[in-house]
C-alpha positions in Angstrom: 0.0 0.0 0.0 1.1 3.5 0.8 4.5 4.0 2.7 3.3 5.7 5.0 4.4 4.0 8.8 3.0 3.9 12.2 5.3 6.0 13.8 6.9 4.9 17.3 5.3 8.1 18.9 2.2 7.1 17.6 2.4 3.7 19.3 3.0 5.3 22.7 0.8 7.4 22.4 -1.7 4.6 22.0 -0.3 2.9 25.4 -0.6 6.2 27.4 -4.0 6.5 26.6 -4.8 3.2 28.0 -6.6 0.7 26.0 -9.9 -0.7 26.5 -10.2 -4.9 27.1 -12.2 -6.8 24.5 -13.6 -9.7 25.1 -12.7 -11.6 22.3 -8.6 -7.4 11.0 -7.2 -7.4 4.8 -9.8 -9.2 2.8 -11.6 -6.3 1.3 -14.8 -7.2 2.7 -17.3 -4.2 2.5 -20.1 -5.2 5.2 -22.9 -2.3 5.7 -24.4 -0.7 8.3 -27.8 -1.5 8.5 -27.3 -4.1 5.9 -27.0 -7.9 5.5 -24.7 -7.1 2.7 -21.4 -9.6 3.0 -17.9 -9.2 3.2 -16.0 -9.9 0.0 -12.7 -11.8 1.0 -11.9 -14.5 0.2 -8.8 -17.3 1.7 -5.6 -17.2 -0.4 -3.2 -20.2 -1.4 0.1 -21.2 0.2 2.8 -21.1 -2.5 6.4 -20.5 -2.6 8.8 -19.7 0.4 10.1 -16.3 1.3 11.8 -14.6 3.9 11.5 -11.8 5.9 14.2 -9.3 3.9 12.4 -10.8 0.7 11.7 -7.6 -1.3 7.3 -7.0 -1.6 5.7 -8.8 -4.7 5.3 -6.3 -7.8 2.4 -4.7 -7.9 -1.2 -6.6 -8.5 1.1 -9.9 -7.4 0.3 -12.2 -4.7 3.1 -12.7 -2.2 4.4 -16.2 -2.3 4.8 -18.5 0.1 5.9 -21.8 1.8 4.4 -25.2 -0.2 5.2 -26.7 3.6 2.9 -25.8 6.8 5.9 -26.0 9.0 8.0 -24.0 7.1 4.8 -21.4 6.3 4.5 -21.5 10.4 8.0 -20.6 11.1 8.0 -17.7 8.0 5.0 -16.0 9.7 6.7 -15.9 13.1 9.6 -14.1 11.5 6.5 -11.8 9.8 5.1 -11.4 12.9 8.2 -10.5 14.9 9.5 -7.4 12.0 6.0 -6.2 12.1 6.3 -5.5 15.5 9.9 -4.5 15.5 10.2 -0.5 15.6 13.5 -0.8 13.2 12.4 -3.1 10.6 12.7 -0.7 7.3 9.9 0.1 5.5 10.2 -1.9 2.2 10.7 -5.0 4.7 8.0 -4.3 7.0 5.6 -3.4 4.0 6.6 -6.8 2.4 6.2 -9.0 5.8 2.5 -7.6 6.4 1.8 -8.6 2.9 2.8 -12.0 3.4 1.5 -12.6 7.0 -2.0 -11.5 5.2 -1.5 -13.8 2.6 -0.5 -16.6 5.4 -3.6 -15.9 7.4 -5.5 -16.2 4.6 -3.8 -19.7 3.7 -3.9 -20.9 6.5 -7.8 -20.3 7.1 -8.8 -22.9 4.3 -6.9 -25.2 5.3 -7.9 -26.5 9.1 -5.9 -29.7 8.5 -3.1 -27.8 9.4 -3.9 -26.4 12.2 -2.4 -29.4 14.3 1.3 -28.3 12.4 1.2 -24.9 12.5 -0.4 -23.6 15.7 2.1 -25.4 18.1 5.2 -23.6 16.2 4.0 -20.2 16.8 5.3 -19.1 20.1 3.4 -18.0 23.4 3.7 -14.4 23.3 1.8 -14.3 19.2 -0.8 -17.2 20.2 -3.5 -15.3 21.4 -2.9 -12.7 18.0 -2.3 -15.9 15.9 -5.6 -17.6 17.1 -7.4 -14.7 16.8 -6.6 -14.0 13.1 -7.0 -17.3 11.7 -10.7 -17.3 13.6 -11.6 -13.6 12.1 -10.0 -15.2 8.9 -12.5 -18.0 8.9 -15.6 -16.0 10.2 -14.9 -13.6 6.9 -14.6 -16.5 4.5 -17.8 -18.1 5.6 -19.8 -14.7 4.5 -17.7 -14.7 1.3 -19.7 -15.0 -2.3 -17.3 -15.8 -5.5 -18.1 -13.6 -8.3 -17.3 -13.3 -11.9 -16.9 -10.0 -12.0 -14.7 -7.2 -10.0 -16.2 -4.4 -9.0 -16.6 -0.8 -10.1 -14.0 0.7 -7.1 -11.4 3.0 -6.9 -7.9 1.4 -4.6 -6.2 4.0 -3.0 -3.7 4.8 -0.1 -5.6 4.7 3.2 -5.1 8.2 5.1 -1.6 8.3 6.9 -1.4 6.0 10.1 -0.8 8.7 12.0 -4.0 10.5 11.2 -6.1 7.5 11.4 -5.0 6.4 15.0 -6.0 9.9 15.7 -9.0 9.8 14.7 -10.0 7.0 16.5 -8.8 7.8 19.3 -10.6 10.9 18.9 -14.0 9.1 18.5 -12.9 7.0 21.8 -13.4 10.0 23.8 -16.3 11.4 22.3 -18.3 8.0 22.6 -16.2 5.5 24.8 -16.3 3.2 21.8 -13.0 1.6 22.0 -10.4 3.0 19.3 -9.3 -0.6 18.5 -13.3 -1.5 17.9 -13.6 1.6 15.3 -10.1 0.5 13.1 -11.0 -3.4 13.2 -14.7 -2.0 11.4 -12.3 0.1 9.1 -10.0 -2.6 8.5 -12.8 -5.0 7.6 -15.0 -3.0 5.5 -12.7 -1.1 3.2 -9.0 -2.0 4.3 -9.1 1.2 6.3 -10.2 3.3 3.8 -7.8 2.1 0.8 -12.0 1.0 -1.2 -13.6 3.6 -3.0 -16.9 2.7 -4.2 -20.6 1.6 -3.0 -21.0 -1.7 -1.5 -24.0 -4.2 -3.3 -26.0 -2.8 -0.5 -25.8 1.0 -1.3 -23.3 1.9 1.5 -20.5 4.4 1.3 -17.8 6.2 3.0 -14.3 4.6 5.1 -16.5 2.9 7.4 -19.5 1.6 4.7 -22.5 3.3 6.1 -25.9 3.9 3.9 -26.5 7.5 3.3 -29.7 7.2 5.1 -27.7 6.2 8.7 -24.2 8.7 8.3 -27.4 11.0 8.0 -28.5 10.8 11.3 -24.8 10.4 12.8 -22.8 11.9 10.4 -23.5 15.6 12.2 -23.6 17.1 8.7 -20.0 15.5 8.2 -18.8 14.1 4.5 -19.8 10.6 4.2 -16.2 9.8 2.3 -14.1 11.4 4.8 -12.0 9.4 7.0 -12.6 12.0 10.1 -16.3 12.1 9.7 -16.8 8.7 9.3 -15.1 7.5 11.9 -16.5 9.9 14.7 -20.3 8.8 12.9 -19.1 5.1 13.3 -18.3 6.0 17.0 -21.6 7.6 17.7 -23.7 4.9 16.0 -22.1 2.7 17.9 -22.3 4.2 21.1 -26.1 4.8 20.2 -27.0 1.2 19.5 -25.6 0.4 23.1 -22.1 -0.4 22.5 -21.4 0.0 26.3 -23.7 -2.3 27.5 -23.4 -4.5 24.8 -20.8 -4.5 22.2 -21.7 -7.8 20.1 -25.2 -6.0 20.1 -24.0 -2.5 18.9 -21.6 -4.7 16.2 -24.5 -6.3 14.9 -26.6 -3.5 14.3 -23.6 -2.2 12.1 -23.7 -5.2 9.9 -26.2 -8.6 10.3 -24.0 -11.0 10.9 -23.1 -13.2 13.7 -19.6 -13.8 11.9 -19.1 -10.3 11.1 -19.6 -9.4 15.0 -17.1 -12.1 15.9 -14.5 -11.1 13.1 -14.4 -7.4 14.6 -13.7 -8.8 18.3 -11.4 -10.7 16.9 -9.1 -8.1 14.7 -10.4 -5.7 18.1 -8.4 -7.9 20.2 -5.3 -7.9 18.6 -5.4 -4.3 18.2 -5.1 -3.6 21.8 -1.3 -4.2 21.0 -0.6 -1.2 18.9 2.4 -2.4 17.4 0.2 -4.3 15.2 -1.4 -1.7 13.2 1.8 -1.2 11.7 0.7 -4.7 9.6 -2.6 -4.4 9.0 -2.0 -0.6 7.4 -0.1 -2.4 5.2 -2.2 -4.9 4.1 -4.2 -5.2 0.1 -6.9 -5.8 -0.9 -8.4 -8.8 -1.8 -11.4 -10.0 -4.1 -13.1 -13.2 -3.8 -14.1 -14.4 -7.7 -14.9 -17.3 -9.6 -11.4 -17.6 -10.7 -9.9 -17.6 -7.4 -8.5 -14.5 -5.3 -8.0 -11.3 -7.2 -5.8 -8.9 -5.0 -6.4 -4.6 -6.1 -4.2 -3.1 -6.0 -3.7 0.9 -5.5 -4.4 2.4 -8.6 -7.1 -0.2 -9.7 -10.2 1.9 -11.0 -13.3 0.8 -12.4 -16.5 2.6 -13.3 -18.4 -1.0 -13.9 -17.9 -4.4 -13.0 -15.3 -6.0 -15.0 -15.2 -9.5 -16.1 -12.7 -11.2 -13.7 -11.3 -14.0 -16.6 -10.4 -10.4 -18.9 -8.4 -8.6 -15.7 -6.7 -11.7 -15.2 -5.3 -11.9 -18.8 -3.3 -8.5 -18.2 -2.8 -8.9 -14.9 -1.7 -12.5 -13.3 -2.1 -12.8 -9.6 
């Protein structure tokens, strides 16, 4: 994506303000607020090895990776460790949070090996590990192949810096939980990075109908990252998040796997030191001819035929 980077200030900033504890992120999906419209992301395949200093895949390429589980297991942990590592550079931290998206999403189709992998990743990433293959496999479940892509514009999400502010922003004018507002962001338009109407109608960074950012928009710009954020946070907060956060989820979008994908990505969040991977991350297209990623740049103004993109450019 972008190069821009979750600066270390930024981070600690993030830890001073004290996080709130969730009870439980890539994909595009695009869910809607007040919709049943589904996410569209779909699992990716394992394929050849890298390692962590590997340079990213060109453009509109899927990262390769491991053939093996054990060896996919132990590449991920590397992943996992520069992603978190203040002094990993940036074309090798941008590289390992394209392939430890690409990993989750292997690894989420294929449960079988689950019993190879999972006892290879150490203590301290379990709980993130676990967490991301189950908001994986939640996502994957709502997923619908098409044969077409669809009429969106990819672009750089707004700079990490700006978006952890405006989060935390809505946290104190709601109480919804910053981590809550950027898994939704994450989930429905790879924090912003989708331009374009989900099947459902909805718009905007955070995928709300016009008819809902209407009554919590506050006369706010239903594309602008600020303004969609603080509406997410008080639609949120209005539908009882406090009380009831599953509840408040669910209103946003109708799904019990949706709700459970959020507290997931939620959950991992509360380490900051993650968002530095998931700001990174593409996004991906579930179709009838497999996983498309889109990359920035990608523009459409109608659906395209997915066997035609593929042609001119091989994933």
């Amino acid at each position: 994506m972008n190069g821009t980077r979750v600066t270390s200030s930024a981070v600690r900033a993030l830890r001073r303000g004290g996080l709130l504890a969730v009870a439980v992120l890539v994909c595009a999906s695009v869910g809607c607020t007040d919709s049943t419209a589904t996410p569209t992301v779909p699992p990716q395949p394992a394929t050849e090895a890298t390692d962590v200093a590997a340079p990213a895949a060109p453009v509109g390429a899927q990262p390769r990776l491991a053939p093996d589980p054990a060896q996919l297991a132990d590449d991920l942990v590397a992943d996992e460790l520069a992603i978190r590592d203040p002094s990993t550079s940036q074309p090798a931290l941008v590289a390992a949070a394209r392939r430890q998206q690409v990993a989750y999403r292997s690894i989420g189709r294929h449960p079988e090996w689950d019993s190879i992998i999972r006892p290879r990743i150490p203590s301290e990433l379990l709980d993130a590990y676990d967490r991301n293959v189950d908001a994986r496999r939640q996502l994957a479940a709502m997923a619908h192949p098409r044969d077409t892509l669809p009429a969106w514009r990819i672009q750089p999400p707004a700079p990490a810096d700006e978006l952890l502010g405006y989060y935390r922003e809505a946290e104190a004018a709601t109480g919804v939980g910053w981590n809550y507002l950027a898994a939704i962001n994450l989930v429905e338009t790879r924090l912003g990075s989708i331009v374009g109407l989900s099947t459902a109608g909805a718009d905007g960074p955070m995928q709300f109908l016009p008819s809902t950012f209407a009554a919590h928009g506050e006369g706010g710009d239903i594309r602008s990252p600020h303004d969609s954020i603080m509406a997410a946070g008080r639609y949120l907060a209005a539908n009882g998040f406090g009380a009831d956060p599953d509840r408040a989820i669910y209103r946003y979008n109708h799904a019990g796997e949706y709700v459970s994908a959020i507290k997931d990505y939620a959950a991992i969040l509360a380490d900051p030191a993650t968002f530095a991977g998931f700001y990174q991350w593409d996004v991906y297209y579930v179709t009838t001819e497999g996983d498309v990623v889109l990359p920035i740049g990608y523009s459409a103004d109608e659906p395209i035929p997915v066997a035609g993109y593929l042609a001119t450019h091989p994933q």
